[in-house]
ROMARDREN-508641 format. One record per residue (C-alpha): residue number from 1; z, y, x. Coordinates in steps of 0.1 Angstrom, whole numbers, plus 5000, padded with zeros to 4 digits. Layout:
<nodes>
<node k="NUM" up="Z" north="Y" east="X"/>
...
</nodes>
This chain:
<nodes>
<node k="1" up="3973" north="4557" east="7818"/>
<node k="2" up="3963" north="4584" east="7794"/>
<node k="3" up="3988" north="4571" east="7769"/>
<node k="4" up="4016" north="4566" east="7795"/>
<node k="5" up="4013" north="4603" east="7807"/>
<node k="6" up="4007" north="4614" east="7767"/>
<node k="7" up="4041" north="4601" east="7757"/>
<node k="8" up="4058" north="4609" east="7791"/>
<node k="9" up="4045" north="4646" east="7786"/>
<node k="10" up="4058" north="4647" east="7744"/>
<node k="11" up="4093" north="4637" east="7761"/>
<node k="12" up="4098" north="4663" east="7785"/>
<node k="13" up="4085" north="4687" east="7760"/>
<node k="14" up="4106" north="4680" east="7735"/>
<node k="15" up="4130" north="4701" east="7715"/>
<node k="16" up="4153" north="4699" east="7743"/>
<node k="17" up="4134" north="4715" east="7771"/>
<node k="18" up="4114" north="4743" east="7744"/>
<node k="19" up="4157" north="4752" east="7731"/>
<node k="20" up="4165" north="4759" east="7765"/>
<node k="21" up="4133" north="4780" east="7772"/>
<node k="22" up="4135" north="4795" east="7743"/>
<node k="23" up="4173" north="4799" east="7742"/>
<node k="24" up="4174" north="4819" east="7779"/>
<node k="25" up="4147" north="4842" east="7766"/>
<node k="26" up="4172" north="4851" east="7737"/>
<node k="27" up="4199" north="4852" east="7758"/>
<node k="28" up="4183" north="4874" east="7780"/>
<node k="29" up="4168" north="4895" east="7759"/>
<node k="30" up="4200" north="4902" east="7745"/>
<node k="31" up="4222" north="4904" east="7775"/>
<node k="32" up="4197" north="4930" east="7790"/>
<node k="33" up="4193" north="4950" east="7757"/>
<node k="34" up="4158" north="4941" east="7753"/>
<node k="35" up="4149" north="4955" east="7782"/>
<node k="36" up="4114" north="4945" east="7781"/>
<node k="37" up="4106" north="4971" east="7750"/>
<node k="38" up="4134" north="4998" east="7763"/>
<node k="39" up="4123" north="4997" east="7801"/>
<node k="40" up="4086" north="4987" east="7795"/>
<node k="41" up="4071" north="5019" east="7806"/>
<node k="42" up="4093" north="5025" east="7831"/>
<node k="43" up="4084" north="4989" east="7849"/>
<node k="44" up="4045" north="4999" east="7846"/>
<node k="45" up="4052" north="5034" east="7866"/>
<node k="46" up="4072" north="5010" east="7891"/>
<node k="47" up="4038" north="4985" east="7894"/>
<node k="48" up="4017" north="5009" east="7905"/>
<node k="49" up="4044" north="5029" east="7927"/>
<node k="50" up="4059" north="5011" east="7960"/>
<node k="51" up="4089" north="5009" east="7967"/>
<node k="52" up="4097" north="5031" east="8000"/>
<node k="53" up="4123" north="5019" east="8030"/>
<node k="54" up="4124" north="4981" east="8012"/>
<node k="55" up="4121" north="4949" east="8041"/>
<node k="56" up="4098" north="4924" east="8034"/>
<node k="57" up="4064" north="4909" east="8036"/>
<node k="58" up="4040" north="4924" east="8017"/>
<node k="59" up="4050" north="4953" east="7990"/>
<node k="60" up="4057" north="4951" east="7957"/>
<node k="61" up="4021" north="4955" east="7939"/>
<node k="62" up="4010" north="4931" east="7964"/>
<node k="63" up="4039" north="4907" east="7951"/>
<node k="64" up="4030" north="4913" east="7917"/>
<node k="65" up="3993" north="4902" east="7922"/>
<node k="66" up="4001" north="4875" east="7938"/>
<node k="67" up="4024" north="4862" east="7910"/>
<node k="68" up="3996" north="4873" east="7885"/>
<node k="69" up="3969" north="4851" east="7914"/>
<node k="70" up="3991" north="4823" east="7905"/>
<node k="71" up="3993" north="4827" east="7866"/>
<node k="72" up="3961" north="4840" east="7854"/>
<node k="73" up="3937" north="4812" east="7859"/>
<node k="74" up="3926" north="4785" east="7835"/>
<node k="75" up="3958" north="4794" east="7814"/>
<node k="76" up="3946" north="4820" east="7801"/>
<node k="77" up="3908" north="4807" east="7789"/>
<node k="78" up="3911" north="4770" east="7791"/>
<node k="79" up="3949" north="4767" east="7779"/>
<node k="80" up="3950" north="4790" east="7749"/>
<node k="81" up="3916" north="4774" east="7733"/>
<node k="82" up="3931" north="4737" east="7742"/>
<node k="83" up="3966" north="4750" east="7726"/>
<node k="84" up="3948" north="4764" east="7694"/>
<node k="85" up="3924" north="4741" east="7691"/>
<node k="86" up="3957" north="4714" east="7691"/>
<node k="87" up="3983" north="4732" east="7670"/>
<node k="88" up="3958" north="4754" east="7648"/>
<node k="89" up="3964" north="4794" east="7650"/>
<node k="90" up="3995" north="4794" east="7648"/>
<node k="91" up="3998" north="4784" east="7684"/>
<node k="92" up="3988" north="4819" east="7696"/>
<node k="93" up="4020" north="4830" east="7674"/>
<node k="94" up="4044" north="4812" east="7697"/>
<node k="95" up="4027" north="4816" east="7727"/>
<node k="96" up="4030" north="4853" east="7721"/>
<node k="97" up="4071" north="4849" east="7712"/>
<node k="98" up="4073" north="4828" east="7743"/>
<node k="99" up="4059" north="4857" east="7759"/>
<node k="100" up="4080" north="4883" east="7748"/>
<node k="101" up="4112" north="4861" east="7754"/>
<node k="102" up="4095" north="4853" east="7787"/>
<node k="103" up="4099" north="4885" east="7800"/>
<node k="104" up="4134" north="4891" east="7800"/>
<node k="105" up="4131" north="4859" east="7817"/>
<node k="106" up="4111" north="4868" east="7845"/>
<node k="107" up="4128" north="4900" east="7850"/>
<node k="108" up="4161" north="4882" east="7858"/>
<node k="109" up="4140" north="4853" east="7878"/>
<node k="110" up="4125" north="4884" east="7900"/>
<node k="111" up="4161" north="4905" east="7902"/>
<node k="112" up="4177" north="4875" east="7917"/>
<node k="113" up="4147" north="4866" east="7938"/>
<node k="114" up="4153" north="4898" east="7958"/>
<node k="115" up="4192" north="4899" east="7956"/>
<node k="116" up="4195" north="4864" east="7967"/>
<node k="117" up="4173" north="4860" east="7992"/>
<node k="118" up="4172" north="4856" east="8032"/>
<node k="119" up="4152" north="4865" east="8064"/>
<node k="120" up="4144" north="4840" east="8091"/>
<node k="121" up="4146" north="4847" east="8131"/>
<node k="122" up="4115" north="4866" east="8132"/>
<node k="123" up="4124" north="4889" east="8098"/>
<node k="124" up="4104" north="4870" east="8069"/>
<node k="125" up="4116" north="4866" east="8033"/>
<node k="126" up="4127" north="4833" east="8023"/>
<node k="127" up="4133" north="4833" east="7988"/>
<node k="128" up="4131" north="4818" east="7957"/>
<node k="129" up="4150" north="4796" east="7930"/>
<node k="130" up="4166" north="4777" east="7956"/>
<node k="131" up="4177" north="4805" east="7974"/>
<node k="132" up="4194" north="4822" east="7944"/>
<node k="133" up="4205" north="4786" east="7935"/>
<node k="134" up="4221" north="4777" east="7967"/>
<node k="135" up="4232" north="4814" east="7973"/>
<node k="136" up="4241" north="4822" east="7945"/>
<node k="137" up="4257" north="4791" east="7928"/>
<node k="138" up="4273" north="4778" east="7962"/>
<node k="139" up="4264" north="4750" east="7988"/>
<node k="140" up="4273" north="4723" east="7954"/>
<node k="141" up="4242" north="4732" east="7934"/>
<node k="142" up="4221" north="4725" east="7965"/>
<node k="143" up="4206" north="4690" east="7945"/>
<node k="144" up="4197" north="4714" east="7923"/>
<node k="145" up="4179" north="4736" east="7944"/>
<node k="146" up="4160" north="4707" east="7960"/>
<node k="147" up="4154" north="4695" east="7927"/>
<node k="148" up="4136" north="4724" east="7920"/>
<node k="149" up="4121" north="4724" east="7955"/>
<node k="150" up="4106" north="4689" east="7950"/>
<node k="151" up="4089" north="4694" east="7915"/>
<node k="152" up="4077" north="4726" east="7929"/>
<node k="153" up="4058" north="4706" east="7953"/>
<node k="154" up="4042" north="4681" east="7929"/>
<node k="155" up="4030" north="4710" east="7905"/>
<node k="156" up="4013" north="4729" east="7927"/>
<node k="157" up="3996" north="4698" east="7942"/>
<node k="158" up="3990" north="4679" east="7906"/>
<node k="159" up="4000" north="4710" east="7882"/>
<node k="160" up="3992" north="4745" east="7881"/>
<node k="161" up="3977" north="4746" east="7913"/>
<node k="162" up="3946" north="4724" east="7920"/>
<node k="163" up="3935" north="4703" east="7895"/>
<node k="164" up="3940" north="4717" east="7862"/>
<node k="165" up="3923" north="4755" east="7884"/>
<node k="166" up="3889" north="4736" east="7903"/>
<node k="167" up="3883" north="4714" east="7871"/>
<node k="168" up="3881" north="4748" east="7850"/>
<node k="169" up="3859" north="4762" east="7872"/>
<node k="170" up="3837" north="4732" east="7880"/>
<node k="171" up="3834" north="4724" east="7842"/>
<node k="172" up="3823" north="4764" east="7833"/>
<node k="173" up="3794" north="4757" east="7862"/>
<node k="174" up="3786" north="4726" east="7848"/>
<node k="175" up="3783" north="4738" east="7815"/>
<node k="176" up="3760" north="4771" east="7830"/>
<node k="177" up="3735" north="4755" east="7851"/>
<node k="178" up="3733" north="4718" east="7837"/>
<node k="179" up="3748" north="4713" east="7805"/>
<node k="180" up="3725" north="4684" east="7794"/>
<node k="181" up="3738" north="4671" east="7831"/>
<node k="182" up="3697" north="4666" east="7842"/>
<node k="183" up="3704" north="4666" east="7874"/>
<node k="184" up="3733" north="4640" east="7880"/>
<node k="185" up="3745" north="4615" east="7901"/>
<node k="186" up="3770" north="4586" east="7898"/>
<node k="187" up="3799" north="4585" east="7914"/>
<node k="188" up="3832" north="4569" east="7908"/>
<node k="189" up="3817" north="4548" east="7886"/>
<node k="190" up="3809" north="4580" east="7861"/>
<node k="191" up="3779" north="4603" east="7859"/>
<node k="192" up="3783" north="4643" east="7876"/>
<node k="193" up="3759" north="4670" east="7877"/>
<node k="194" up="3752" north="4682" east="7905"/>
<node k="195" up="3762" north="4714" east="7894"/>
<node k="196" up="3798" north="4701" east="7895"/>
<node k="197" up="3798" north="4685" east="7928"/>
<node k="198" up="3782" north="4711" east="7946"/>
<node k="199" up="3811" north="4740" east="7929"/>
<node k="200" up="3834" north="4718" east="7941"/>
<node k="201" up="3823" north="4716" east="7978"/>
<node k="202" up="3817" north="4757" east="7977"/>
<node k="203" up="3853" north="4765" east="7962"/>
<node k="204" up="3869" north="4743" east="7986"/>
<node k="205" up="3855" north="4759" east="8013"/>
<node k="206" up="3861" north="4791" east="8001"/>
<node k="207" up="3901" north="4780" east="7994"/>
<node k="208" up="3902" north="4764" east="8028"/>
<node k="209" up="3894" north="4797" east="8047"/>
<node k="210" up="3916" north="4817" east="8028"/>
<node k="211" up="3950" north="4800" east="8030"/>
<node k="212" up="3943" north="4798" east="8069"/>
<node k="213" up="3952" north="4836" east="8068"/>
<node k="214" up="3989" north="4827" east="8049"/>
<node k="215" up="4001" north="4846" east="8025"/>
<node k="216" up="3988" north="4886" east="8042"/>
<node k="217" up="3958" north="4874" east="8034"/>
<node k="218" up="3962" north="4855" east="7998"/>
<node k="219" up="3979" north="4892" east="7989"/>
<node k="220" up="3949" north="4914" east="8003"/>
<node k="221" up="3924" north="4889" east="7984"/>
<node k="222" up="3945" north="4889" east="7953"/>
<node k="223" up="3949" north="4929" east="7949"/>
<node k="224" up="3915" north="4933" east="7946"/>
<node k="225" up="3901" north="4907" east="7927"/>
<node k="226" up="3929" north="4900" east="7903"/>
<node k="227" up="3928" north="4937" east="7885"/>
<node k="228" up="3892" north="4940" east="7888"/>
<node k="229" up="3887" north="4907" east="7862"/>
<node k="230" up="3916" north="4915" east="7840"/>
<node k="231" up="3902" north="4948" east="7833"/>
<node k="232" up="3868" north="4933" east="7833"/>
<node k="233" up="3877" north="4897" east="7809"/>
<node k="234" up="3899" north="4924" east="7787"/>
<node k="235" up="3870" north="4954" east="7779"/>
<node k="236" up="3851" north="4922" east="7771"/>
<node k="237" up="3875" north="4908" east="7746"/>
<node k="238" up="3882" north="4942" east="7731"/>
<node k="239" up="3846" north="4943" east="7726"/>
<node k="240" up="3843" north="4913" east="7707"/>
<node k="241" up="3875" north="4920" east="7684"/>
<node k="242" up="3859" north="4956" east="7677"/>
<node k="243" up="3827" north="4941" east="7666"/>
<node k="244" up="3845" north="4920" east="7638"/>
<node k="245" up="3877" north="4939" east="7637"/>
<node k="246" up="3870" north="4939" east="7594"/>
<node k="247" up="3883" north="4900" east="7596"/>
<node k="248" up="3915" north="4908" east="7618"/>
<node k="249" up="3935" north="4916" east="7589"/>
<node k="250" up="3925" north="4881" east="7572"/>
<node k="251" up="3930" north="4865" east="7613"/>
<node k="252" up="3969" north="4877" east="7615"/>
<node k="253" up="3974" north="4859" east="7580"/>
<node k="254" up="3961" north="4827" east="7591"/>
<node k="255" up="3980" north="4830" east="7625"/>
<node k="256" up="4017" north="4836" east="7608"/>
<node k="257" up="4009" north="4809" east="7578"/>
<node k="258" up="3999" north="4782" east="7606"/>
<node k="259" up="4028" north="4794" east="7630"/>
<node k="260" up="4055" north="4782" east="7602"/>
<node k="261" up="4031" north="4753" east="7588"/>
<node k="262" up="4022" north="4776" east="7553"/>
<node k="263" up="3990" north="4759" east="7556"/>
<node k="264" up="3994" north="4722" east="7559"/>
<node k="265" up="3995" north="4701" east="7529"/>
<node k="266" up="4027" north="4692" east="7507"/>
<node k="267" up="4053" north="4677" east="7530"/>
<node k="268" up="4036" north="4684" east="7565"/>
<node k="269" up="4049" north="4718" east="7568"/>
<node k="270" up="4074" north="4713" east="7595"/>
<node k="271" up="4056" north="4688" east="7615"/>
<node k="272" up="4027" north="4715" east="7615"/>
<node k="273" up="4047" north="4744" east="7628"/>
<node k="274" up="4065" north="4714" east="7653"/>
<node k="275" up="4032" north="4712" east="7668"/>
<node k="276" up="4020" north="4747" east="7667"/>
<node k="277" up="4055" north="4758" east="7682"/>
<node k="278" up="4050" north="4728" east="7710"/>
<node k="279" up="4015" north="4736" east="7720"/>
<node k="280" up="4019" north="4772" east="7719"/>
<node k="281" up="4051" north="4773" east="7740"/>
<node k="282" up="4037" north="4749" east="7764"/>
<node k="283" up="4004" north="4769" east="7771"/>
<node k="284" up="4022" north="4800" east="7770"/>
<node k="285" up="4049" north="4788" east="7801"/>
<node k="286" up="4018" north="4772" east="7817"/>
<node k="287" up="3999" north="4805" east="7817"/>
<node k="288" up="4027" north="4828" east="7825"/>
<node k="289" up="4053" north="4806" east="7839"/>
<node k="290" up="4081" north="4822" east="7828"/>
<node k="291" up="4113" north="4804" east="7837"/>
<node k="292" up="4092" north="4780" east="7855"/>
<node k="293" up="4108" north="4797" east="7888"/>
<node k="294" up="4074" north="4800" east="7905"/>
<node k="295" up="4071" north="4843" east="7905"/>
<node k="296" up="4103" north="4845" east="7923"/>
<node k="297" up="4087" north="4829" east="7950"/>
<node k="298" up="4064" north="4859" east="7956"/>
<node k="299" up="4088" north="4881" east="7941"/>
<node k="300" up="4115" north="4875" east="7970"/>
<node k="301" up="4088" north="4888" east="7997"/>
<node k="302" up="4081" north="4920" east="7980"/>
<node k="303" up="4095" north="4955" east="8005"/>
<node k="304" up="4122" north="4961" east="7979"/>
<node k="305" up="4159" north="4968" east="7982"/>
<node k="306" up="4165" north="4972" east="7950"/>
<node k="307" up="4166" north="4937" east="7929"/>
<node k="308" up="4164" north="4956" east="7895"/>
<node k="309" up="4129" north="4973" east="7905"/>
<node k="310" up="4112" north="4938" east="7919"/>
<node k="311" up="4133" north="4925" east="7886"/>
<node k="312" up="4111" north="4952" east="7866"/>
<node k="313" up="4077" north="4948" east="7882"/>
<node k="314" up="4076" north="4912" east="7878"/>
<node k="315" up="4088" north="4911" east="7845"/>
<node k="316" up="4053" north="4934" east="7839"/>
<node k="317" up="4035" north="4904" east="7853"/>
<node k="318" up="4046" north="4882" east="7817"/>
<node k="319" up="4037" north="4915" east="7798"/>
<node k="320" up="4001" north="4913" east="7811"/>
<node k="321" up="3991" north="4880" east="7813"/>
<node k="322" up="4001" north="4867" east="7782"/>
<node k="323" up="4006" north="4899" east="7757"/>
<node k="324" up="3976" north="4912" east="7766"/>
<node k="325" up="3947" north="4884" east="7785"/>
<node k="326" up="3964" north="4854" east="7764"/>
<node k="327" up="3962" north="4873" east="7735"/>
<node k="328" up="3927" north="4887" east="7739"/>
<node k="329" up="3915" north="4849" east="7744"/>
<node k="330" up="3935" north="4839" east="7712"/>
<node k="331" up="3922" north="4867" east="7690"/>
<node k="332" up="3884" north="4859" east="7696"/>
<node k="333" up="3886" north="4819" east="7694"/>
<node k="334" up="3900" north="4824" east="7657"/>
<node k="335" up="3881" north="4855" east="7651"/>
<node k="336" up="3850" north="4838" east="7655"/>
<node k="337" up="3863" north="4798" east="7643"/>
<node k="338" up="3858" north="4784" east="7680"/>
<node k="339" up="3883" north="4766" east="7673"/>
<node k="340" up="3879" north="4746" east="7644"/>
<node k="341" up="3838" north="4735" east="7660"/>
<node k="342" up="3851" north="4702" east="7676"/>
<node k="343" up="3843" north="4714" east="7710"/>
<node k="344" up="3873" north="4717" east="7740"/>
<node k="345" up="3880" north="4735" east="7771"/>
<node k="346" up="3860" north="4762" east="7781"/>
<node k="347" up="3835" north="4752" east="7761"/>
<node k="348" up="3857" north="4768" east="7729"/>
<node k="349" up="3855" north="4803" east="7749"/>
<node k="350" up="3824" north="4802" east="7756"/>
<node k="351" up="3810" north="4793" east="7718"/>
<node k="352" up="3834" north="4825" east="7705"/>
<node k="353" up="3819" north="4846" east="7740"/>
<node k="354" up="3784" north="4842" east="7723"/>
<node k="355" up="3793" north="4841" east="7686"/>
<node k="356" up="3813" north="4875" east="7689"/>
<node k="357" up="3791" north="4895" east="7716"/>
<node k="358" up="3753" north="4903" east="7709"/>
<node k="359" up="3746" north="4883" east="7740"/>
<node k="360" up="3730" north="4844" east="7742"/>
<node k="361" up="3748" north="4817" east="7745"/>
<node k="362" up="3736" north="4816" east="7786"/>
<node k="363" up="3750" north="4853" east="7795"/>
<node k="364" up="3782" north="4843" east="7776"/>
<node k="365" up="3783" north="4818" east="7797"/>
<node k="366" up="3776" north="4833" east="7829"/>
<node k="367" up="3801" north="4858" east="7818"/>
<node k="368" up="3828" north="4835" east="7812"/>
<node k="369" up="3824" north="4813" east="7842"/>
<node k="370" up="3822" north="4842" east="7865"/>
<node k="371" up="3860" north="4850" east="7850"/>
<node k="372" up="3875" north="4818" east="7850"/>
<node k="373" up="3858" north="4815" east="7879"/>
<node k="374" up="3879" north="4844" east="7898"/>
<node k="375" up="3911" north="4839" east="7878"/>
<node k="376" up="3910" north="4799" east="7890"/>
<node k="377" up="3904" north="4807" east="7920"/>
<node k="378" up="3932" north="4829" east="7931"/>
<node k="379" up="3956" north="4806" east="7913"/>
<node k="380" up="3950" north="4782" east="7936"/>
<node k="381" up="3956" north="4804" east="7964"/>
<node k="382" up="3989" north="4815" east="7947"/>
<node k="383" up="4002" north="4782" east="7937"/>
<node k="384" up="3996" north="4771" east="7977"/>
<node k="385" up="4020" north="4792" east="7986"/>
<node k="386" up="4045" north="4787" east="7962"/>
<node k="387" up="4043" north="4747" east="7973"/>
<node k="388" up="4044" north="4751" east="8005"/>
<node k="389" up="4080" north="4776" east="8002"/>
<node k="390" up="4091" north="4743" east="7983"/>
<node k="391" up="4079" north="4722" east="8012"/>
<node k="392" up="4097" north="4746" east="8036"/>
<node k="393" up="4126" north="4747" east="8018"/>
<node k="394" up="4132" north="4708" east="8017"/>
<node k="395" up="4120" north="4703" east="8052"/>
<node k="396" up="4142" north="4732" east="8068"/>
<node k="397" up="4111" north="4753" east="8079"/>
<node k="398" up="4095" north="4729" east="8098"/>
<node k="399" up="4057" north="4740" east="8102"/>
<node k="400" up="4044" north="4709" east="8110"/>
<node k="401" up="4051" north="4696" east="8074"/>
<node k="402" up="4036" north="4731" east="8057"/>
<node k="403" up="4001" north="4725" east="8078"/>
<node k="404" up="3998" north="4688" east="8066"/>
<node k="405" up="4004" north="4699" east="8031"/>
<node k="406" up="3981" north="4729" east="8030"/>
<node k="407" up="3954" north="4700" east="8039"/>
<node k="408" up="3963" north="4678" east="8016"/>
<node k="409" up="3965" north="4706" east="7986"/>
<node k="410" up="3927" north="4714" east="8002"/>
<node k="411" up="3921" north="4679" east="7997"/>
<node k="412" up="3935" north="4680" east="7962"/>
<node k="413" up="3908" north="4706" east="7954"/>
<node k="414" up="3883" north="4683" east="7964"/>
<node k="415" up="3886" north="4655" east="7937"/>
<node k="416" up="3898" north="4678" east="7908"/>
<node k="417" up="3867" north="4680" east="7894"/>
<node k="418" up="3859" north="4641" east="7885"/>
<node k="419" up="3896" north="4639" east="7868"/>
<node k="420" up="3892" north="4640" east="7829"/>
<node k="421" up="3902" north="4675" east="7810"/>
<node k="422" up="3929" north="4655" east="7793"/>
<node k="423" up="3947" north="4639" east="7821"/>
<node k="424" up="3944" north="4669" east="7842"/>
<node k="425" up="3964" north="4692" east="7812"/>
<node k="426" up="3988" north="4662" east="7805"/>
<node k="427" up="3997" north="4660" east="7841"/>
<node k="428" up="4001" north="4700" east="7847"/>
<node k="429" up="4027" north="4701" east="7818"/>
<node k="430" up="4045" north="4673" east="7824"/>
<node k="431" up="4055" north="4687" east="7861"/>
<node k="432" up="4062" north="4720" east="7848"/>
<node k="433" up="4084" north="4706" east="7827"/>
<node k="434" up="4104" north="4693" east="7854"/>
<node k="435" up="4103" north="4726" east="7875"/>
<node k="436" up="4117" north="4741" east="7847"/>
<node k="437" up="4146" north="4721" east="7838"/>
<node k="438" up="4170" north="4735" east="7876"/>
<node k="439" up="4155" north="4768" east="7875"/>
<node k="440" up="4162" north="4774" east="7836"/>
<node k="441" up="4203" north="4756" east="7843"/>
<node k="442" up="4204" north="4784" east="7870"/>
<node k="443" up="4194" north="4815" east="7848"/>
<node k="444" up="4221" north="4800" east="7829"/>
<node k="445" up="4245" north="4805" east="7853"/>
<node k="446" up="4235" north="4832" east="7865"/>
<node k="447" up="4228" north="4858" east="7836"/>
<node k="448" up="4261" north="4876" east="7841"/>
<node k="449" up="4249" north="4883" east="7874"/>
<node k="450" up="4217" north="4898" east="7861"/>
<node k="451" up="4236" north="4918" east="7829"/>
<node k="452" up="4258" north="4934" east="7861"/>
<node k="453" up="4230" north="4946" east="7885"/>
<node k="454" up="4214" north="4958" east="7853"/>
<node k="455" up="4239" north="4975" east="7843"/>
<node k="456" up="4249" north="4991" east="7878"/>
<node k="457" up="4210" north="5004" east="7888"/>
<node k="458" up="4208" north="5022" east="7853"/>
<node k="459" up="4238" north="5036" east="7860"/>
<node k="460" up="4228" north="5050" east="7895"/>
<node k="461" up="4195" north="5058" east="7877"/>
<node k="462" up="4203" north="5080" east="7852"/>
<node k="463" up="4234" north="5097" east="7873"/>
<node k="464" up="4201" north="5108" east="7898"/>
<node k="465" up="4223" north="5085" east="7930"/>
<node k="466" up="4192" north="5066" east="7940"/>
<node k="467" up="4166" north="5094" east="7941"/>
<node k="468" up="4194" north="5112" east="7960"/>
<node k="469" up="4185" north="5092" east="7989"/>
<node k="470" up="4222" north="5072" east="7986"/>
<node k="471" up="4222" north="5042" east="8014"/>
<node k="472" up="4217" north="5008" east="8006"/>
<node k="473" up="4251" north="4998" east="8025"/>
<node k="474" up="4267" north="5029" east="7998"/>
<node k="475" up="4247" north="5013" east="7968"/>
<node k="476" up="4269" north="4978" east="7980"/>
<node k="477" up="4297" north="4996" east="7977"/>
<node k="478" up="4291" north="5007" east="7940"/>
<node k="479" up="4282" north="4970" east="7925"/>
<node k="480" up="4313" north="4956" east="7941"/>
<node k="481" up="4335" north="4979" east="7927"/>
</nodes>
């Protein structure tokens, strides 16, 4: 099975599928006049500042964390040390260009969520990719939409969402309170510590009263803990990169010379940078998600009327998660040579944890499991309620279907942890691959609508029409002309 799913995952993720990633980044990026370095500060000021008079759900910041719930988890700690510790260094290098390109790409994936998007009978959001698909593209793209729909199911049920999320956290516990595995059982025809089962029952639990609430509550629990940790996992990153910040300089050389294969011996070059450039752009979609279509989701329930601001604030989610938390991981696992130790998953963050800090190998433990811990858990809640729009979507709202999922993704929780690190990773990219493939066709096809509500809000921006109060039906009035 591990073989099967190893050379079902090196298709998907072939050159095809990283070209098109890539290539709508670029296209992007260019379209919108890198507006990810011109607009930059301008999106931050709109994170932290609601939107007033905008119908939806929950507001924007609460949309943002959300999104961020759903993408800083495992990604971010467990991904980046699996991605450098399989394409060398230089696997930070493209993780961080697929960031950058990434954010033009979730700007436009946000903008559209918003423009394109409906409200049921009793006046909530329903958007997403397959709104802006169907919507946008006409009733003939709806196989794609559904497309997306139905891979959007399977990856939060065997990608992002469960297992690849509980087995992060169950192995960080593990690797806390039982490392040697003392105290373990056999189940399965394996051997767990206790320390593994018993995380698993408490965080499914935990999960299980949470998504009872919907997604009201999955916001209010995600807007506090999720900038709590990233201010808390970042100070301790910074920390570790000021400590040895004398072998940064030597750190960036090895990362660019292993990004293009500078280091591999005669004649290996390009297959090195091939596998740096694969692993690096795989982790970095997996932690940010970026054309993956999975922030729109959130995006689309945001109190915005203006599909250019939710465009701008979720574009910031990208800018954080992977410029800044992927990055911090990246610098301290080379930094400190985590990753060249022969150890995987958390256990290569947790070995750079107490090889850069003046703390023990426990407390850099503790401190490590206490963030993935946090960050894993609200991706679950996140990725729940991205599914179960997908679910909605395909089964025409029926709630019946939505309630027998959100057990089964429960469920799902439940036996993450005795699945292999391996299979669990192989499997998660192999349906975001999928996902990606409609929702990537669709940015396509849509960019000239995102260069033209660009262009239009900036327009109306610097002309001072929407702090002048102009209506939405006059704002209408403007893009169509």
């Amino acid at each position: 099975m591990a073989s099967l799913l190893s050379k079902i995952n090196s298709f998907v993720w072939g050159a095809p599928l990283i070209l098109l990633i890539l290539g709508i980044g670029i296209i992007l990026t260019i379209g919108t006049k890198t507006i990810q370095l011109r607009r930059l500060l301008l999106a931050l000021k709109y994170m932290v500042k609601n939107e007033e008079g905008g119908q939806g759900d929950i507001t924007s910041f609460q949309a943002l964390c959300t999104a961020l719930s759903a993408t800083i988890g495992t990604g971010n700690i467990v991904g980046v040390a699996t991605a450098i510790v399989a394409g060398g260094p230089g696997a930070l290098f493209w993780l961080e260009i697929a960031g950058f390109l990434g954010m033009a790409t979730k700007y436009a994936e946000g903008l559209l969520a918003v423009k394109y998007r409906t409200f049921d009978d009793h006046g909530k959001a329903l958007g997403g990719p397959f709104y802006y698909i169907e919507n946008g593209l006409g009733e003939r793209w709806r196989w794609l939409a559904k497309m997306f729909a139905f891979f959007g199911v399977f990856v939060g049920l065997f990608g992002i969402g469960t297992f690849a999320q509980i087995n992060g956290i169950t192995s960080a516990a593990e690797n806390f309170f039982d490392p040697n595995k003392m105290y373990a059982v056999s189940l399965f025809g394996n051997s767990y510590s206790w320390a593994l089962i018993v995380t698993g029952v408490i965080v499914t639990v935990f999960v299980a009263v949470v998504l009872i609430g919907g997604v009201q509550r999955i916001a209010q629990v995600s807007e506090i803990i999720v900038p709590l940790m990233i201010v808390i996992y970042v100070g301790l990153c910074l920390f570790m990169i000021i400590l040895n910040i004398t072998k940064l300089p030597m750190v960036i050389v090895e990362i660019v010379q292993s990004a293009f294969g500078l280091r591999a011996a005669s004649g290996g070059a390009l297959g090195a940078m091939m596998i740096a450039m694969q692993k690096g752009i795989a982790r970095g979609i997996f932690s940010n998600e970026s054309g993956l279509g999975s922030a729109p989701i959130a995006a689309a329930a945001a109190q915005s009327k203006e599909p250019v601001r939710q465009g701008l604030v979720s574009m910031t989610g990208t800018f954080i998660d992977t410029l800044i938390v992927c990055n911090m991981t990246g610098m301290a696992i080379i930094l400190t040579g985590a990753w060249e130790t022969g150890l995987d998953g958390s256990a290569v963050t947790i070995y750079a944890f107490s090889k850069a800090l003046p703390l023990s190998q426990t407390i850099a433990s503790l401190l490590l499991m206490i963030c993935l811990s946090f960050f894993a858990f609200t991706t679950i809640l996140g990725w729940n309620y991205y599914s179960e729009r997908c679910l909605s979507y395909l089964t025409g709202g029926n709630t019946k279907f939505s309630t027998i999922f959100r057990w089964i993704y429960i469920a799902a929780i439940f036996i993450g942890p005795y699945l292999t690190i391996s299979t669990v990773w192989t499997l998660a990219d192999i349906v975001n691959g999928l996902m990606a493939f409609p929702n990537i066709l669709a940015l396509i096809l849509l960019s000239p609508v995102v260069f033209k509500e660009t262009k239009s809000y900036f327009s109306r921006l610097d002309t001072g029409k929407i702090e002048a109060g102009v209506s939405q039906k006059q704002i209408l009035s403007v893009d169509e002309e």
